[in-house]
N, C-alpha and C positions, 0 to 999 in steps of 0.2 A: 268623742265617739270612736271607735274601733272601725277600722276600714276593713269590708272583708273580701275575701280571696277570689281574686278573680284571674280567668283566663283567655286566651284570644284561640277562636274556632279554627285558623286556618293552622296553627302550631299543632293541633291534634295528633296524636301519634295512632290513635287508634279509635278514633270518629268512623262512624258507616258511610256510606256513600247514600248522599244526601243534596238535592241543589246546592247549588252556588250561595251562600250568604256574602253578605258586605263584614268589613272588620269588624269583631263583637267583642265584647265584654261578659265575663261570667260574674255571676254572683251568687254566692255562696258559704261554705264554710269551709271548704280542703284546701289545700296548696297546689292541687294542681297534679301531681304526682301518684296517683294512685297504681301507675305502670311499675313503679319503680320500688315504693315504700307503703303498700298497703301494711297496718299495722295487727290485724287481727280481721278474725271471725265469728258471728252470732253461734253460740251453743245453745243447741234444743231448735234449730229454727230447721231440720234436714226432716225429711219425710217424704211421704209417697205421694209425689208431684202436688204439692201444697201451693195454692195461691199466693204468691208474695208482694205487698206494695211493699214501695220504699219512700218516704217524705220529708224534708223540711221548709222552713219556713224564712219567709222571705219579708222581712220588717219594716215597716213603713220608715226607719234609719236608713236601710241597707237602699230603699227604693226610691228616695229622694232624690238624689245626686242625679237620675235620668229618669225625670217624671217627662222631658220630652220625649224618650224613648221608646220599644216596644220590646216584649217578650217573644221573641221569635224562634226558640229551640229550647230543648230541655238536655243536656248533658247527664248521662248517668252511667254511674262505676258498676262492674263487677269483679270479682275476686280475684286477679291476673293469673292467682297461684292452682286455682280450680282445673281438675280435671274435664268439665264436661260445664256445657253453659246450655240454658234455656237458646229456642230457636228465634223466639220474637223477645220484646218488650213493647209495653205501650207508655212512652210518654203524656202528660199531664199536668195541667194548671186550674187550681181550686181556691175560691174563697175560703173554704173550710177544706181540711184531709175526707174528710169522709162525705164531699157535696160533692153537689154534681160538675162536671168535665167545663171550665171556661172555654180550653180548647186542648187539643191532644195528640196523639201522636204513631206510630209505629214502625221500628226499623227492626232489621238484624242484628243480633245482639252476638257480643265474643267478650273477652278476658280485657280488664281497662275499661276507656273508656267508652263510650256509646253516646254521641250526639246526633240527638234523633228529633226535625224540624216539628213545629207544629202545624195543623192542619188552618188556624190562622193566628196571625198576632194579636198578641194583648197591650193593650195601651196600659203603659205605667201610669198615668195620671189619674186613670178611674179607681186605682188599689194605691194609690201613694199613701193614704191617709190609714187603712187597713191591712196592705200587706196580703202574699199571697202565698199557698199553699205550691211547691212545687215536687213532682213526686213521678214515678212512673211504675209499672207493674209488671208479673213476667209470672211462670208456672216455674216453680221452683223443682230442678230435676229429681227422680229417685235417688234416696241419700248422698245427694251434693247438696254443697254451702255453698253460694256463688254470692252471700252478702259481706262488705268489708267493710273497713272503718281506718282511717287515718287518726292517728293520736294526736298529730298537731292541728289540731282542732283550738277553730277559736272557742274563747273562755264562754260567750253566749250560745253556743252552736245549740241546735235544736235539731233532735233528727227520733224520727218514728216508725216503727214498724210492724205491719200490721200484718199476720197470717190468717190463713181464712178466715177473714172479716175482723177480725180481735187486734188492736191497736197498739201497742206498748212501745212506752217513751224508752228509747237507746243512748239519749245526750248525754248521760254520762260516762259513758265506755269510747266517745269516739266522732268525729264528724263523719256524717253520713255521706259518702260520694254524688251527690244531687246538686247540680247550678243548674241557673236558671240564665240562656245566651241571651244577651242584650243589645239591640242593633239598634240606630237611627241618628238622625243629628243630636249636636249635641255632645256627644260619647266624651267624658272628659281628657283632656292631650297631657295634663301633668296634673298629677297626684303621688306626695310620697306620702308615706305614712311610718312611725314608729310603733312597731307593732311588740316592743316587748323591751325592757330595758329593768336593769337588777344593778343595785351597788354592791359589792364584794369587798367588805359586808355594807353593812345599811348603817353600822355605826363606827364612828371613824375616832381613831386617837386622834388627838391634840398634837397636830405636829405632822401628821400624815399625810400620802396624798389620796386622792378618792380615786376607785376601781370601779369604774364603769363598764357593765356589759349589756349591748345596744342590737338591736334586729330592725334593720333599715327593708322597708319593702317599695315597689315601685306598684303603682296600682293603677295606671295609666298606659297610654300607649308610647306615648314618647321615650327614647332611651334616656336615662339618669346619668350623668357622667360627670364621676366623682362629684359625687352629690356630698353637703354637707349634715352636720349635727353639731348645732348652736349649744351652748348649756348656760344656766344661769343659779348660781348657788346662794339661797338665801337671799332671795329679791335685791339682785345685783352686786352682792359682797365679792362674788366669783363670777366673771363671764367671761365666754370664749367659744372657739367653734372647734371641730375635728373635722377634716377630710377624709372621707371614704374613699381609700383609692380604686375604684371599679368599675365598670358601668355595668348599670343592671336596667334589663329590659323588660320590657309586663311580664308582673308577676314573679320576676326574681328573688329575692331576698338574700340579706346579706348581715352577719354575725358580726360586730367588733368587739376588740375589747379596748381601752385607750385608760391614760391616768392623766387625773385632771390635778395640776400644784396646789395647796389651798391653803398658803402661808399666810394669807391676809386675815384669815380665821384662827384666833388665837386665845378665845374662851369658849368656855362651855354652852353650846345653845343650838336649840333646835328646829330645824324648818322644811324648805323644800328646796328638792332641785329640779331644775325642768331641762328636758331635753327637747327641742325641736327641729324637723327633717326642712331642708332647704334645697332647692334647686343651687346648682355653686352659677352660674351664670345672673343671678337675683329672681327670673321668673317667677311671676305671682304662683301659686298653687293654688287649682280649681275647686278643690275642696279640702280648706285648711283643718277641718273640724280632727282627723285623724293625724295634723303634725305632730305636735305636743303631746309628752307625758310626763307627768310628774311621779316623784318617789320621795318618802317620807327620809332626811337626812340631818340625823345627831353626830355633833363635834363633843367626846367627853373626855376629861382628864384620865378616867379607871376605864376599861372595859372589858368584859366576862367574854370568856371561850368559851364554844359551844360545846358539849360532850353529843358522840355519835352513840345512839341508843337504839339498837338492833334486838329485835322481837323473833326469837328463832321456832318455826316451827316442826319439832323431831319427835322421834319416837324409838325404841328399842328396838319395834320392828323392823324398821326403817333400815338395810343395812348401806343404803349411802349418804346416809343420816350424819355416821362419822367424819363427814367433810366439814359438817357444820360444829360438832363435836370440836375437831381439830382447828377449826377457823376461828370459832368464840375465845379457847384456848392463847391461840397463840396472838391474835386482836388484845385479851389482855395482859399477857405479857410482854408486847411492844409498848401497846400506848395505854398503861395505868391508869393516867390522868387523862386519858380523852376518849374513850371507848367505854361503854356499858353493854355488857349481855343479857339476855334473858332466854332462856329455854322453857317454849312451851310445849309439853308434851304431849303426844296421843295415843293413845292405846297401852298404856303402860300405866304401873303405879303410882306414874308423879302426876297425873292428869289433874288439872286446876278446870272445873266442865266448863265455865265461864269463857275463861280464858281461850281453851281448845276452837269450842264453838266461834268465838267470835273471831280469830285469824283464820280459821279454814274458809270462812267467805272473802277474803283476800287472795288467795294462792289458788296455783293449780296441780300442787303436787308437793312430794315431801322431798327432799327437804328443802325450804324457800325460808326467807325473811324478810320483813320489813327494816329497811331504814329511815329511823326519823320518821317512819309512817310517811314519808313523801313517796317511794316507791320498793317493788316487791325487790327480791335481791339473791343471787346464790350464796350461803351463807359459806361458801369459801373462803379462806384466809387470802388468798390473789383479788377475789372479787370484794371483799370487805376493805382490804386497806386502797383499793382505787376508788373506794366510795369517799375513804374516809380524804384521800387527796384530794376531791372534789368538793369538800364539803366546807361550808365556810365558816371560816375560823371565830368567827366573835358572834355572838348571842343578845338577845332583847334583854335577857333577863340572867339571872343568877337563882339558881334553887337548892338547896344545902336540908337535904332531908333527914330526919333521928325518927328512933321511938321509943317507947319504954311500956313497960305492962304494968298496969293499978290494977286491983282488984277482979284481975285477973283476966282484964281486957285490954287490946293493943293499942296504944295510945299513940299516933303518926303527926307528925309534927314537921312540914317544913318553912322555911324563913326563905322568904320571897325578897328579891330586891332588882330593882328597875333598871336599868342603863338610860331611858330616856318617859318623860312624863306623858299619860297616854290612857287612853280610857281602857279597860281591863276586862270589860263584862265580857268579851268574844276568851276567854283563857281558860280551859278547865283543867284540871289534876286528877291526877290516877297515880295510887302509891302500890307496888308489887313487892312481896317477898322473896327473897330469893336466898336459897341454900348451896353453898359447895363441898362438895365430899359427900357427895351420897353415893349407894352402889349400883350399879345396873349391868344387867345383862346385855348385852346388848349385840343386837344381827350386824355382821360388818362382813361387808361386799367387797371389800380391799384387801381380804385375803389372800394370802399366795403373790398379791404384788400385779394383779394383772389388769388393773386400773390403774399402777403407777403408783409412787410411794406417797404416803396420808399419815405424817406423823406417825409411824411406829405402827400406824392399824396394818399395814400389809406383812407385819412377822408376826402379826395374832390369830387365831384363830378363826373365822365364819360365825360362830358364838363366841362371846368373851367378855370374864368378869373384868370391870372395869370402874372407874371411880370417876365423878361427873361433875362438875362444878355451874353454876347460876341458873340452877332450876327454878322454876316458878314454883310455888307452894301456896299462896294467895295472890287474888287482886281484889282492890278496892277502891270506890263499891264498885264495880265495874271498871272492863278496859276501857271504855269511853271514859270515866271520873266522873266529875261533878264540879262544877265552877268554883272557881275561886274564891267568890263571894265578895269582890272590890268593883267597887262602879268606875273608880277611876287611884291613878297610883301616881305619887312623883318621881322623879329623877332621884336616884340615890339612897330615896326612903326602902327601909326594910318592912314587910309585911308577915302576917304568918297565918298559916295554915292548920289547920285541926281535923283530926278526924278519928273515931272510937272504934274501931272491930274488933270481931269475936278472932280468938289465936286461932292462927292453920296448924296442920300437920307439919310438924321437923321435926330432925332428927338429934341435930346436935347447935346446941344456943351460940357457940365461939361462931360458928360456922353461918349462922344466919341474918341475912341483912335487909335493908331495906330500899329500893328506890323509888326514887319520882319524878312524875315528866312531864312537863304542863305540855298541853296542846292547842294550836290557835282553830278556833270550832269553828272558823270560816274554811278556812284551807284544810284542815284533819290533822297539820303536819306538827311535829312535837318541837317546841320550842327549844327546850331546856331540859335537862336532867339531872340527877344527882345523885350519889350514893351513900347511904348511914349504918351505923350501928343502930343497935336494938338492946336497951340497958333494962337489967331486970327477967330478964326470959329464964321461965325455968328450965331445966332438964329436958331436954325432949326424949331420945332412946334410955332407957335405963339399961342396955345390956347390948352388945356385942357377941353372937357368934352364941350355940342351944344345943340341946336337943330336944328331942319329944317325948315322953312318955307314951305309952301306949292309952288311945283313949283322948288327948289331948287335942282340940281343936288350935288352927293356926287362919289369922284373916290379917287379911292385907288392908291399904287401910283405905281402902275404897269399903273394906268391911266384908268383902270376898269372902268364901273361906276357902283356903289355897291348902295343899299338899306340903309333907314335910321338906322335898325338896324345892321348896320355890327359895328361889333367890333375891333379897330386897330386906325392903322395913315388912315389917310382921307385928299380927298382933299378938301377944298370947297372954293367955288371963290379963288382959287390961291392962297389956305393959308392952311399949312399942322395942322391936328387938333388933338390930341389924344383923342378918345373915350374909 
């Protein structure tokens, strides 16, 4: 079980004036830090003085550990970075969000936090089994946002929010700043917890040592000093402990990273390794449930590099668009073999609608990218290869995608193969096309130089003809894909993949490719990728460069009908043209 985030009342940096309490305990879902690292704000939630609760919930897990205890305060955030804040809040505790008051609350409210008593305690023992709503209320000012969100949100976090009277779940954007202070005997003295631990990577050459990265937290009152982290590789094949050299006090946490030898391991085989947090003096821990974490860890002779696959979204209009332009560029001319681009367009002729629609609800501006679909990203050349330094080097899997055209439809084709054996059904695929050397117009805000030099765009023009390389032209059948279709896969076996579509728009066959990129549909994030030829494609532009007759109609291949000076692919009588 997952230990969650708690605080002590008398550390408060910015609690109201309020009685005296005895030491407490929060429970929750933030870190504690909302003075310092609030991560964002509710969009659409600002209006003319709008009712706002705020809520989460508080799990008969999270309330066990102090069922002798009581609920004596409610803790709640507002937006530290707000210009203007509500005068009151009313804190509150609810079997349900929307029942009636257990009991509640009201203080002065400002920026941070706001620990505001309740009017009486609630006994944990009567909600241990149930769990309880914890939440408080405020008039939300004339267009001000005073609601926030901390990103390092545990992975269950639960947070709701309700404007005049209307409810809506937020747990995915963020933990909602709401602990619930916990006072009475009992209150546990030592509690550590591993709140998060990644091997770098997860599959390990034959001969290597294993990269452990560990988040050690204190959840208790007592200081931790130089606490330990025991491991155990493959049911005793590897044991050993790391020392944390720090002391960390409620509610600290602390980041390592350490290499563990693992010569004793000298074939191919796959299992687990457990990390668990230790007091370094022996001290039992009050509640061991949250020591321990396990992570899934293969030893293989071969093991497959991950390629970094960035989903760019730009547009012609766009004129700082060409950062992204110059970033995809120069991404592929450093790392060939480990970088994939794709440019999805807006507003322009290359628009794939699918495609557009489905990244503009990821971003919040142009021009942005995903990588790996784990997170949004400047698609700068500086900002892409600090991703790609971060990013880790070896992969689940190996995907090697082709395709060819029968009868006149596009036949996609990749060969799947495993690094370690593992049930499959969470994996789906999505194969895009993608074309280079096409032409565009394209708006660049880097002219004259007065943004600083952008690959050559600041000695070109504010408009300017220019040639583009890993547009999107298709996806299929969507950006999400479609599963893989294996229940379960072994080590080393190769698999493959199938799929028929109708041909997109291109321009030119030499030029047009294919990739694919499986995604794990628990987490969204893309495993793997690849890049192929496409054998069989016929002709796509039949001509280069026109003119018009008078009388002569010209469409783009949205099917527009555009003006003889439009600049791009064009259609005229039925025959695609580049101008």
């Amino acid at each position: 079980m997952r230990k969650h985030l708690l605080s002590i009342f008398t550390l408060l940096l910015f609690a109201v004036a309020i009685p005296a309490m005895g030491e407490g305990i929060h429970v929750g879902y933030t870190d504690g830090k909302i003075a310092n690292d609030a991560e964002g704000t509710v969009t659409g939630i600002t209006g003319t003085d709008a009712t706002i609760q705020e809520a989460v919930f508080i799990t008969p897990a999270m309330l066990k550990a102090y069922a002798s205890c009581q609920i004596t305060a409610v803790n709640a955030g507002l937006a530290p970075t707000s210009s203007s804040f509500p005068e009151q809040i009313t804190v509150w505790v609810r079997a349900e969000k929307d029942g009636e008051d257990l009991a509640s609350g009201t203080g002065n409210a400002q920026g941070g936090w706001n620990a505001v008593q309740l009017d009486n305690a609630i006994n944990i023992s009567e909600y241990a089994e149930t769990g309880v709503w914890v939440g408080f209320a405020f008039t939300q000012p004339k267009k001000m946002n005073v609601i926030a969100f901390l990103l390092s949100a545990a992975a269950d976090n639960t947070g709701w929010i309700c404007k005049n009277g209307k409810w809506t779940d937020y747990s995915k954007k963020g933990a909602l700043p709401v602990e619930a202070i916990v006072e009475g005997e009992g209150l546990p003295q030592h509690d550590l917890a591993i709140v998060s631990a990644k091997l770098q990577p997860e599959i390990i050459k034959i001969g290597d040592a294993v990269n452990v990265k560990a988040t050690l937290k204190n959840n208790a009152l007592t200081p931790a000093v130089n606490p330990v982290i025991n491991y155990d590789i493959l049911d005793g094949r590897v044991k050993g402990s790391y020392t944390v050299a720090a002391t960390l006090n409620y509610r600290d946490t602390k980041e390592v990273v350490f290499e563990i030898a693992a010569d004793a391991i000298n074939e191919e085989v796959q299992g687990k390794i457990t990390l668990e947090a230790a007091w370094a003096d022996g001290t039992a821990d009050e509640l061991p449930d949250d020591n321990a974490i396990s992570r899934d860890i293969t030893f293989a002779k071969e093991v497959f590099y991950k390629k970094m696959l960035v989903e760019e979204a730009t547009g012609a209009w766009c004129g700082f668009c060409v950062r992204g332009i110059v970033g995809l560029r120069e991404m592929t001319e450093k790392y060939p073999d480990t970088f994939i681009g794709i440019a999805v367009h807006n507003g322009d002729d290359y628009v794939v609608k699918a495609y557009d629609s489905w990244i503009g609800g990821f971003i919040d501006g142009y021009p942005s990218c995903l990588v790996n679909r784990e997170y949004v990203a400047d698609p700068g050349f500086e900002e892409l290869e600090d991703c790609l330094s971060k990013m880790d080097v070896v992969a689940t899997m190996e995907v090697k995608p082709s395709g060819k055209v029968e009868d006149g439809m596009l036949v996609l084709t990749s060969v799947l193969q495993f690094a370690k054996s593992e049930v499959a059904d969470k994996y789906n695929i999505t194969y895009v096309i993608v074309e280079d050397q096409l032409p565009l117009y394209q708006t660049n805000y880097y002219a004259g130089g007065g943004y600083g030099p952008m690959g050559g765009f600041e000695d070109m023009p504010g408009h300017c003809d220019i040639i583009v390389d890993d547009i999107a032209r298709g996806v299929y059948p969507s950006p999400n894909g479609e599963a893989v279709g294996l229940a379960a896969v072994a080590k080393g076996e190769t698999y493959n993949h199938t799929l028929t579509a109708e041909l997109p728009t291109y321009a030119n066959e030499a030029n047009t490719f294919v990739v694919a990129f499986v995604t794990d549909t628990t987490t969204g994030e893309i495993v793997n990728a690849g890049k192929g030829k496409i054998e069989n494609l016929p002709s796509g532009i039949e001509s280069v460069g026109f003119s018009v007759s008078s009388g002569e109609s010209l469409y783009n291949v949205a099917g527009q009908k555009v003006n003889s000076d439009y600049k791009g692919i064009v259609i005229k009588n039925g025959k695609k043209i580049i101008k």
